[in-house]
SEDREN-556413 format. One line per field, with one value per residue (C-alpha): x, y, z; residue in one letter; residue number from 1. Coordinates in steps of 0.1 Angstrom, whole numbers, always signed. Example, Ala and Ser with C-alpha at 12.3 -4.5 7.8 and 13.67 -1.06 7.14 Angstrom:
<nodes>
u (+123_+137)
v (-45_-11)
w (+78_+71)
resn (a_s)
resi (1_2)
</nodes>
This chain:
<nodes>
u (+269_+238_+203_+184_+177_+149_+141_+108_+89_+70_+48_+52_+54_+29_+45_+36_+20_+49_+72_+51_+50_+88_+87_+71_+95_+124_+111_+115_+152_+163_+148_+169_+205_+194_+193_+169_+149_+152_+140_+153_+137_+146_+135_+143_+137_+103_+91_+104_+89_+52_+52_+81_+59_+35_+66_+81_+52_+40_+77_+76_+41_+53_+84_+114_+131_+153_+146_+178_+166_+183_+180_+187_+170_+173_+153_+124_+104_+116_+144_+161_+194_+190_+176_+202_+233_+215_+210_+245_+257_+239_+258_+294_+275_+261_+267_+237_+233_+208_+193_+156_+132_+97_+92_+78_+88_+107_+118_+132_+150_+168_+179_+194_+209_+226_+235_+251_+272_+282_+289_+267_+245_+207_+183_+148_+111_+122_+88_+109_+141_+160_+191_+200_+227_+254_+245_+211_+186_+161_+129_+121_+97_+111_+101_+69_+57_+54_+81_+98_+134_+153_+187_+213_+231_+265_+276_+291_+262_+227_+205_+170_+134_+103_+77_+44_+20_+45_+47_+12_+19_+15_+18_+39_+31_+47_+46_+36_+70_+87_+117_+151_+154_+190_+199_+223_+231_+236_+260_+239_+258_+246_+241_+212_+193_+188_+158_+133_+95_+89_+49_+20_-12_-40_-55_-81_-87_-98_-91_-70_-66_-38_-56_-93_-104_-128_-116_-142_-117_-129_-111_-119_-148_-163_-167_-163_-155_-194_-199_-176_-207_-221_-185_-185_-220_-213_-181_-197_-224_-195_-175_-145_-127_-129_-98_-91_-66_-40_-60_-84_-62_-48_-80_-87_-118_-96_-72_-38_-41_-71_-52_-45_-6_+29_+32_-2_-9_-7_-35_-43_-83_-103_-120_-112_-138_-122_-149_-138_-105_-85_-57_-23_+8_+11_-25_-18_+13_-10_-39_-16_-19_-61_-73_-99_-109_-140_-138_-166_-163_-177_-145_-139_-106_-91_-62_-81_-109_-85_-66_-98_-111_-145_-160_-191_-190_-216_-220_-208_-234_-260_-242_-230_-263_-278_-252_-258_-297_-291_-272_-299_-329_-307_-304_-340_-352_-367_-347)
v (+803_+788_+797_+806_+772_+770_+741_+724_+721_+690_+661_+633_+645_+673_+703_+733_+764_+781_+764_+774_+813_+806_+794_+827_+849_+829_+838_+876_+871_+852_+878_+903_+882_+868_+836_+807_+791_+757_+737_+711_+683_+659_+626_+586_+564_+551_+590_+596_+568_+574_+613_+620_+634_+650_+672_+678_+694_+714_+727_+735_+749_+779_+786_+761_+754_+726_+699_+688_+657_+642_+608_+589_+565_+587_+616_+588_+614_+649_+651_+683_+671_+651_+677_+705_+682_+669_+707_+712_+684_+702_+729_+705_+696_+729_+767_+785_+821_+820_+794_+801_+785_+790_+805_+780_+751_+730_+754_+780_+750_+734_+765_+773_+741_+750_+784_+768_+740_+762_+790_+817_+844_+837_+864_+846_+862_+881_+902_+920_+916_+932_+915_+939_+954_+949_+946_+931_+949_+932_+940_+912_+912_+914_+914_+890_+914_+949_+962_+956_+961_+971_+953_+949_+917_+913_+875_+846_+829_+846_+820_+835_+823_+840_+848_+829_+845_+877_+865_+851_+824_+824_+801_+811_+813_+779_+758_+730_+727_+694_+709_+693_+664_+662_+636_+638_+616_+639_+629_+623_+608_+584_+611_+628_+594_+613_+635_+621_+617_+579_+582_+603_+609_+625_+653_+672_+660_+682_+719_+729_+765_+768_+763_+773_+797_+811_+812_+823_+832_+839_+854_+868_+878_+846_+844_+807_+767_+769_+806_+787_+768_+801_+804_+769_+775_+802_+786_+753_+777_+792_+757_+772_+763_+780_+796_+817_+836_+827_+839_+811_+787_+799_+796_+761_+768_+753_+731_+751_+737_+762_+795_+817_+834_+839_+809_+792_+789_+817_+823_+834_+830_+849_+862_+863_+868_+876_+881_+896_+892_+925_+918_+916_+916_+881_+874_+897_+882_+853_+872_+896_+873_+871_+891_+903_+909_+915_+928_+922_+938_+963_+983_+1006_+1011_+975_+965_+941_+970_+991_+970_+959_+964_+961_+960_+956_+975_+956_+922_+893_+870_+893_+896_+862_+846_+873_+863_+827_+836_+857_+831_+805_+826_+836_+801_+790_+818_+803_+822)
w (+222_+222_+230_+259_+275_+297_+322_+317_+350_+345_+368_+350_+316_+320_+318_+348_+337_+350_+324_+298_+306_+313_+277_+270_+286_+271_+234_+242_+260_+226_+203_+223_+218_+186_+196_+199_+226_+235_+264_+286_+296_+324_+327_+327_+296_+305_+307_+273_+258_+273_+268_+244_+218_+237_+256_+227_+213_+241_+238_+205_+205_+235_+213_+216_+183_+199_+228_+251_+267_+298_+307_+335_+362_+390_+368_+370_+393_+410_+433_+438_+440_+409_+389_+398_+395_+356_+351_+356_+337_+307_+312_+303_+270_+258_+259_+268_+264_+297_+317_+327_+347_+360_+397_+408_+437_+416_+394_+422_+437_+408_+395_+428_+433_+399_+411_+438_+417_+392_+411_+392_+406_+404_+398_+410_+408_+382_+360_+334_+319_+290_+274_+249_+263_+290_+321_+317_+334_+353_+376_+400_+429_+466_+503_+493_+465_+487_+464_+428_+430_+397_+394_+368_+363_+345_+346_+324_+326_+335_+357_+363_+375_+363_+389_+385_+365_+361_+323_+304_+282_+247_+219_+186_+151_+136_+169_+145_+135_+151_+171_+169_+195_+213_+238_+267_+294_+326_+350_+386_+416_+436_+462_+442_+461_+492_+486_+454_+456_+459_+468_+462_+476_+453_+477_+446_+412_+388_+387_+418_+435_+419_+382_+384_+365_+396_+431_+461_+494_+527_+557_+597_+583_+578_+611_+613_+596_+593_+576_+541_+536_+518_+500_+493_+474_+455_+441_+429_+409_+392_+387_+406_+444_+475_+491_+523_+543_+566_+597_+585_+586_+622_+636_+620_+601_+567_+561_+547_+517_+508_+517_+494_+498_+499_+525_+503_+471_+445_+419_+387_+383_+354_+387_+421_+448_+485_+510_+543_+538_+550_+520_+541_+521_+519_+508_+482_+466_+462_+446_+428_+391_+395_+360_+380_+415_+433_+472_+493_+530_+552_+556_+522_+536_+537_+516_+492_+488_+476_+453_+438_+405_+416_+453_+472_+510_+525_+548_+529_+550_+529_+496_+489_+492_+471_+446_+445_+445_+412_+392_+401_+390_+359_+354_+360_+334_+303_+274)
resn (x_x_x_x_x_x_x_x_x_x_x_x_x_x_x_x_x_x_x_x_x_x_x_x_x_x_x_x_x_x_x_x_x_x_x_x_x_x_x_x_x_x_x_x_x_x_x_x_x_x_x_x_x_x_x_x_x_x_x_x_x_x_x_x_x_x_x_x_x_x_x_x_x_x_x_x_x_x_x_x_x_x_x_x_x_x_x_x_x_x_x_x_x_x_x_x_x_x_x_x_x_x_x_x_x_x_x_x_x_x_x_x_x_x_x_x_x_x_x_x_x_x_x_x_x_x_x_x_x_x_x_x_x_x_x_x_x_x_x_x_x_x_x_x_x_x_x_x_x_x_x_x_x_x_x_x_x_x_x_x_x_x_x_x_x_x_x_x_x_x_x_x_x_x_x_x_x_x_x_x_x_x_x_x_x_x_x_x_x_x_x_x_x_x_x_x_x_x_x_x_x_x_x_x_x_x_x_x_x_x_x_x_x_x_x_x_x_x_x_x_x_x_x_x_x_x_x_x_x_x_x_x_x_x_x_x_x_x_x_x_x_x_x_x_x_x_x_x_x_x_x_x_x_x_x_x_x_x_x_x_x_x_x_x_x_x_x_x_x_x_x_x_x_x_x_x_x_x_x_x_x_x_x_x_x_x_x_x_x_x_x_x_x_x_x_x_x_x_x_x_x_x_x_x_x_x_x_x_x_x_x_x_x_x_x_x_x_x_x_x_x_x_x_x_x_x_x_x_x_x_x_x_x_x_x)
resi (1_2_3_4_5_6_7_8_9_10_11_12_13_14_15_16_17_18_19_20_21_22_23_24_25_26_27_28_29_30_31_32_33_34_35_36_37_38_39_40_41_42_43_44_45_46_47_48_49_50_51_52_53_54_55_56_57_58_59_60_61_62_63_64_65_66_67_68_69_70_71_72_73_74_75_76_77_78_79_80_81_82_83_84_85_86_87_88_89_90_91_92_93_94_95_96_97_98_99_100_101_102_103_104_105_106_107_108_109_110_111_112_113_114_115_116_117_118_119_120_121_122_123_124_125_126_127_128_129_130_131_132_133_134_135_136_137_138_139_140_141_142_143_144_145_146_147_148_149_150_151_152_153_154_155_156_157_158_159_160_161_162_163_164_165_166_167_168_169_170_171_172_173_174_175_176_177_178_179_180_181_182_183_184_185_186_187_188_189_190_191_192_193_194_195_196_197_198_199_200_201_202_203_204_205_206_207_208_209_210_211_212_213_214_215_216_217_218_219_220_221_222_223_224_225_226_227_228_229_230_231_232_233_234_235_236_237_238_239_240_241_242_243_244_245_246_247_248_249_250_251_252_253_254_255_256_257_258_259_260_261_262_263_264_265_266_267_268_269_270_271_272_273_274_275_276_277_278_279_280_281_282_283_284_285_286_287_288_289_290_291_292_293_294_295_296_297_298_299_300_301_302_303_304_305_306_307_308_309_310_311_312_313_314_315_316_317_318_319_320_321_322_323_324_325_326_327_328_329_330_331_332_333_334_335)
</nodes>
């Protein structure tokens, strides 16, 4: 048997977040079977020879003792058929004790393509999980984050994702140390063709929702497209983006690309700022990873209020502009 192996979410040889904190929760699941980590990496040859060392490292640095790279020119970008068919050609050339893999979009869809080729269970959105003993037991988040459900799993094979954010990542003492570089050549039909990503278009540069370290949300209590241009302020003061809810979005006043969700993007600011935003269920999930959360709304009953570390029950047309006024005296103040 051989380590935990844990598929490296990457855009073009930038590993995710999410495969890092997958990384993460990998170290704990091979300290339980004593085993080792090791990462997977998918890619073609000219992705290997621009970012080789710069993967390898990254791998190395969040814990794996041992890179398994596949190459092959349909791996030249993301394509979920290629990657799940190359993940399960890894499978014919190694024995891993568990295959792991980030939550996220491509990660939640090549492992279940995997599931589905070899035939294994697949445990996904999983926070916890404790390997020393038979079965595993594992908590993972259902129904859109209302609830955590606590399951055991007994398999050949245990596939899992990590929910995003659910682990932090952290580097380990002696990710210096140059892992050991292994080479297979997965076996990818011509089939895999179908569905790969053959364009792009850049829609934000620089720190995203999805990254930035402060994100200002507004919902129906906005009041309107026009009401963000308060939001909008604040944010650029605090170098971070502006989100909003799904009732925003319905009613046109932002493009879905700024919501905030289970159907949006999900979050993990240092601090998250939702103003008039009632905090459905789905908004949460999205919020859920923030380290901090500030609540600013006239009803000390909402959702988001309540779930709050800190809150402000007043107008948001009053507070936010107060805010911004604050930070730009602070900032005007000789020291």
């Amino acid at each position: 048997m051989s380590g935990v192996a844990v598929l490296i979410d990457h855009d073009r040889g930038v590993p995710s977040g999410g495969a890092l904190e997958a990384l993460t929760a990998a170290r704990a699941l091979a300290c339980d079977l004593g085993v080792a980590t090791e990462a997977v990496v998918l890619g073609d040859v000219t992705l290997f020879e621009s970012h080789d060392a710069e993967l390898t490292a990254a791998c190395a640095a969040y814990g794996a003792t041992t890179v398994h790279c596949g190459r092959h020119e349909l791996l030249a970008d993301y394509g979920p058929d290629a990657w799940g068919a190359a993940l399960a050609s890894f499978l014919d050339t190694a024995q891993p004790a568990a295959v792991v893999a980030a939550g996220t979009d491509r990660g939640a869809e090549t492992m279940a393509q995997l599931a589905a080729r070899a035939d294994l269970p697949l445990v996904a959105n999983c926070v916890s999980v404790s390997a020393g003993s038979e079965p595993w037991q594992i908590t993972r988040i259902q129904w859109g984050g209302s609830l955590l459900e606590d399951v055991t799993l007994d398999t050949t094979l245990p596939l899992l994702t990590y929910a995003q954010h659910a682990i932090e990542a952290e580097q380990t003492p002696g990710g210096d140390v140059a892992p050991d570089i292994v080479d297979f050549e997965p076996e990818v039909g011509a089939e895999a063709r179908r569905t790969l990503v053959r364009d792009r278009v850049t829609l934000t540069e620089g720190i995203t929702l999805s990254t930035s370290p402060v994100v200002v949300s507004g919902g129906r209590g906005v009041g309107s497209a026009e009401g963000f241009a308060q939001l909008e302020e604040l944010a650029e003061l605090l170098g971070g983006r502006v989100g909003c809810s799904r009732a925003v979005t319905n009613n046109g006043w932002r493009n879905h690309a700024d919501q905030v969700g289970q159907t949006g993007t999900r979050i993990a600011p240092q601090i998250y700022i939702a103003c008039g935003i009632s905090g459905a269920i789905q908004h949460w999930v999205g919020a859920m990873g923030s380290k901090n959360i500030l609540a600013i709304n006239i009803d000390p009953e909402a959702n988001m209020v309540t779930k709050a570390g800190y809150a402000v029950i007043a107008d948001l047309h009053e507070v936010v502009p107060a805010i911004s006024d604050e930070i730009r005296r602070r900032r005007d103040r000789p020291s």
